[in-house]
C-alpha positions in Angstrom: 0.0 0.0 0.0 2.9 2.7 0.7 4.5 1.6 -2.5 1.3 2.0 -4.3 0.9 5.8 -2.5 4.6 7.0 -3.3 4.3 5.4 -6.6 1.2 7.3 -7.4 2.4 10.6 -5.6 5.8 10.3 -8.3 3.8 9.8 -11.1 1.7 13.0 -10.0 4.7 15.2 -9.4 6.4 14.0 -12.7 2.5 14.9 -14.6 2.8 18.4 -12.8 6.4 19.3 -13.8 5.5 18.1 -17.4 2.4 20.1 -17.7 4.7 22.9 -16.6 7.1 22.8 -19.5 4.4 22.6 -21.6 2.9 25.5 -20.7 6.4 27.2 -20.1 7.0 26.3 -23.9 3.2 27.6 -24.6 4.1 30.9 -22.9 7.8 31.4 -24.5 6.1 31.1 -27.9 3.0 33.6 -27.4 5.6 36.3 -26.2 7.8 35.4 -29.4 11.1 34.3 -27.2 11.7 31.5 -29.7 15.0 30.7 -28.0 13.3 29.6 -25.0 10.8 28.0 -26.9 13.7 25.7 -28.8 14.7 24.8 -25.4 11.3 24.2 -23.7 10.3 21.8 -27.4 13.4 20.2 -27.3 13.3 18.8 -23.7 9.7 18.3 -24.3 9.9 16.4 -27.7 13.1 14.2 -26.1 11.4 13.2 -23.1 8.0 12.4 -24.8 6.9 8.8 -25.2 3.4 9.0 -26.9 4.1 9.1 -30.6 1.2 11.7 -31.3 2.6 14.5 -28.7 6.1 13.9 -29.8 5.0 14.8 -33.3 3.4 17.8 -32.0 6.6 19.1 -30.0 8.8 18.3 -32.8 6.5 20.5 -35.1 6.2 23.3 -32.7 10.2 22.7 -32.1 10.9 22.8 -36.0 8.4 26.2 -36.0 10.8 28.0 -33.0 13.6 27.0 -35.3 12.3 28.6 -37.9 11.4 31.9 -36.5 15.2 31.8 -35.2 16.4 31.8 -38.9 17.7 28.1 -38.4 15.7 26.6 -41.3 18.2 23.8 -41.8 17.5 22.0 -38.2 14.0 23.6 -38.4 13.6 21.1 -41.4 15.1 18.3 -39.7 12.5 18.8 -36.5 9.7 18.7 -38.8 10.9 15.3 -40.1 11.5 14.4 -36.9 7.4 15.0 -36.0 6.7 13.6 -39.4 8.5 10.1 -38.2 6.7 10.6 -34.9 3.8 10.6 -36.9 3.2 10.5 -40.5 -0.3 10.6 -40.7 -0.1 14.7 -38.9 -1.1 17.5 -41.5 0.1 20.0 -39.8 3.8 18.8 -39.9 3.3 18.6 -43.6 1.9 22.0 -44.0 5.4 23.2 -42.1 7.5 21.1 -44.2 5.3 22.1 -47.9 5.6 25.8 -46.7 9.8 25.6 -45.8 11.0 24.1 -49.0 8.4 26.4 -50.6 10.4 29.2 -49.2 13.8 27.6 -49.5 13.0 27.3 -53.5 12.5 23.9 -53.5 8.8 24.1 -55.2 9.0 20.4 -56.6 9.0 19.2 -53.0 6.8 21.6 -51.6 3.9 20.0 -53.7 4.8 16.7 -53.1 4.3 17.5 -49.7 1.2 19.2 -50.4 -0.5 16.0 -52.2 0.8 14.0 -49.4 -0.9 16.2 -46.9 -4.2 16.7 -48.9 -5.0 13.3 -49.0 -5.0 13.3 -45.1 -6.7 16.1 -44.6 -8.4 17.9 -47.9 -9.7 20.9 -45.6 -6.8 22.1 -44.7 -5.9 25.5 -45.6 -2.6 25.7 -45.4 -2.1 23.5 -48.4 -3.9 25.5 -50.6 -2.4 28.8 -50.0 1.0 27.2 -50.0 0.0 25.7 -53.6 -1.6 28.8 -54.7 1.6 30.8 -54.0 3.4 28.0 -55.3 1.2 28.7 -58.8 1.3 32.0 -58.5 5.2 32.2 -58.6 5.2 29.8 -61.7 2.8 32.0 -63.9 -0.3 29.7 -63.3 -3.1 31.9 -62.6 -5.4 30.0 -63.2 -4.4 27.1 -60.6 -3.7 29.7 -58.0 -6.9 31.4 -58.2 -8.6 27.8 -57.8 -6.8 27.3 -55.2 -7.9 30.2 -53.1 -11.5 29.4 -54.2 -11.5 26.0 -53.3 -10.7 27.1 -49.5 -13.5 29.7 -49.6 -15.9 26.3 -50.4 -15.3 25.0 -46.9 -14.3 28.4 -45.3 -15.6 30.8 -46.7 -14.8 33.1 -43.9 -11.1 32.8 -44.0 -9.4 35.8 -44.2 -5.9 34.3 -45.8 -8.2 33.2 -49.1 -9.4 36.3 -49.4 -6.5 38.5 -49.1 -5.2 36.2 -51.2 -7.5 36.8 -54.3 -6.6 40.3 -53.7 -2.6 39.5 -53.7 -3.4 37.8 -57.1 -4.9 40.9 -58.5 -2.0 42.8 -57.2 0.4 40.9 -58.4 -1.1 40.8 -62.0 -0.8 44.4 -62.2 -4.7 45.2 -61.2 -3.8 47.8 -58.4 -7.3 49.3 -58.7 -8.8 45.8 -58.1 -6.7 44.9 -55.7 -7.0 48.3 -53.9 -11.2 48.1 -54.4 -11.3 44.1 -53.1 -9.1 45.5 -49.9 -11.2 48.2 -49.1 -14.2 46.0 -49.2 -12.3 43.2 -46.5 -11.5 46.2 -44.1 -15.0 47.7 -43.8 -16.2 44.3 -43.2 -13.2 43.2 -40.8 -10.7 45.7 -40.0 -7.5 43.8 -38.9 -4.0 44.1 -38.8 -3.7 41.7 -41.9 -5.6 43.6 -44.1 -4.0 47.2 -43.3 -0.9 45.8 -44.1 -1.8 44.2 -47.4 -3.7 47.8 -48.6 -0.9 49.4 -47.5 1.5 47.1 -49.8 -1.2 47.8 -53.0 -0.6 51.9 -52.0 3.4 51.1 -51.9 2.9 49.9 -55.2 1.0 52.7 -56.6 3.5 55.0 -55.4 1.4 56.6 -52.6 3.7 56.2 -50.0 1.2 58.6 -47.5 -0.9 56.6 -47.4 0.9 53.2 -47.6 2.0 54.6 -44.3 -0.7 55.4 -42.7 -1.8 52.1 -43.3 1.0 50.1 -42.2 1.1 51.9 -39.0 -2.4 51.9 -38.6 -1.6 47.5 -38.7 1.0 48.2 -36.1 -1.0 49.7 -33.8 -3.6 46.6 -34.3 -1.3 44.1 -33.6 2.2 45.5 -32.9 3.7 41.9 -32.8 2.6 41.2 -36.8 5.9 41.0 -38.1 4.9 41.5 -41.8 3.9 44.5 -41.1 7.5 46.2 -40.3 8.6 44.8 -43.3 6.3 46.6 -45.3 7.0 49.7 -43.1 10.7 48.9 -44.2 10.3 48.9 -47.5 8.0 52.0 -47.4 11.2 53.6 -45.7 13.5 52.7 -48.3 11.6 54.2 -51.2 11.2 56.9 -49.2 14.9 57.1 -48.8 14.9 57.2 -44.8 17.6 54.0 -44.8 18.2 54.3 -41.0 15.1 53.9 -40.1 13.8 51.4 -42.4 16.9 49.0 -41.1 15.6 49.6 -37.8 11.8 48.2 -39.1 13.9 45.2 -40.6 15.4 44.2 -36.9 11.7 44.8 -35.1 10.3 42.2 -37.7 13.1 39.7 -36.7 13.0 40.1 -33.4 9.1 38.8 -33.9 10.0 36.2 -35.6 10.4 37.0 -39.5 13.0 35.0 -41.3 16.2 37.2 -41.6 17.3 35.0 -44.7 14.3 36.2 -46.9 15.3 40.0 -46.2 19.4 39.2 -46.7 18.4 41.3 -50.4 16.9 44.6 -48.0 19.2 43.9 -45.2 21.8 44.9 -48.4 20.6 48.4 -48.0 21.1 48.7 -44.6 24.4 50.8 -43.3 27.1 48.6 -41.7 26.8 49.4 -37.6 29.7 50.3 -35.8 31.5 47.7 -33.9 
């Protein structure tokens, strides 16, 4: 009987410390300290024995990683979960939408049918494709794409700032400008600021591109995206020192330094 009593009290105390690192993890990762977050996934993923939770950690671990700018042992994390469990759609949303980035499109959309046949609802797969299309000249399938999400979600915000990006990126500013006001009087977010802002940008009213992009800010001050377009609203508008400054807040949040190494060009070497 007092074997069966400390047994049970260990078993309690070790259930209690783990539910503390996971919400230690939890906590490091709302407040964007990815660093702690690595650590916190990493103890958590090693330590796990249920296949399905190891997976998760190992995903969440790769998704730290990634925010940290460490894309190659990000990658190897999300194989890691994928092992843990093949059958998770997240983990192959992560890995579609990292070798998407990285340029490697061929196995982004292998990843992508993998992951569709698990879970065909899944958003993520689509908007990673539809970029995907869009990048390769196929309008067509990108559009598709976005509108097949709107068929189960019609709600979801990504899809439609998406068909806007489309229109944007084919040179229809007016369109795009027209569908963006629209989304903002219906749903005024952070997101949608900063994409209006990025269709002003491109039609060279940098006013109010700005106002825009701060107007996002002061939303959600921890959207990352949204100092990048600041950024790059301050480079046109040749305040250099200030835009570099934008760059820094965005990875500080989390935005991939490697996909700004082209702006962080422009920036003026700091003193030593």
């Amino acid at each position: 009987m007092k074997k069966t009593l400390l047994l049970t009290a260990f078993l309690c105390s070790s259930f209690s410390l783990y539910a503390q690192d996971k919400k230690t993890a939890e906590e490091c990762f709302k407040k964007a300290d990815y660093k702690c977050a690595e650590e916190q996934y990493t103890k958590l993923a090693e330590k796990e024995q249920i296949q399905k939770y190891q997976s998760e950690y190992y995903n969440s671990l790769g998704t730290a990683q990634r925010r940290l700018g460490k894309t190659t042992l990000a990658l190897r994390s999300y194989d890691s979960a994928l092992k843990a469990n093949p059958l998770s759609a997240p983990v192959y949303a992560n890995l579609a939408s990292l070798n998407s980035q990285k340029g490697n499109k061929a196995k982004a959309l292998e990843y992508i049918a993998k992951g569709l046949t698990i879970d065909a609802e899944n958003p993520e797969f689509y908007l990673t494709r539809s970029k995907i299309y869009d990048s390769q000249g196929k309008k067509d399938l990108a559009l598709n794409d976005l509108k097949q999400i709107l068929t189960f979600a019609p709600d979801n915000i990504y899809a439609k700032t998406g068909l806007a990006n489309l229109k944007k990126n084919n040179g229809d500013l007016d369109g795009a400008l027209k569908d963006y006001n629209q989304l903002i009087s219906e749903k005024p977010e952070s997101l949608l600021y900063n994409g209006r802002a990025d269709v002003y940008f491109k039609m060279k009213k940098s006013k109010e591109a700005l106002t825009d992009v701060n107007k996002a800010i002061s939303i959600d001050p921890k959207f990352a995206h949204s100092y990048v377009t600041k950024a790059l609203i301050l480079f046109d508008t040749a305040k250099p020192k200030e835009a570099c400054e934008n760059l820094d807040r965005a990875v500080n949040l989390g935005y991939e330094k490697a996909i700004l190494a082209d702006y962080y060009m422009k920036c003026v070497a700091k003193p030593k």
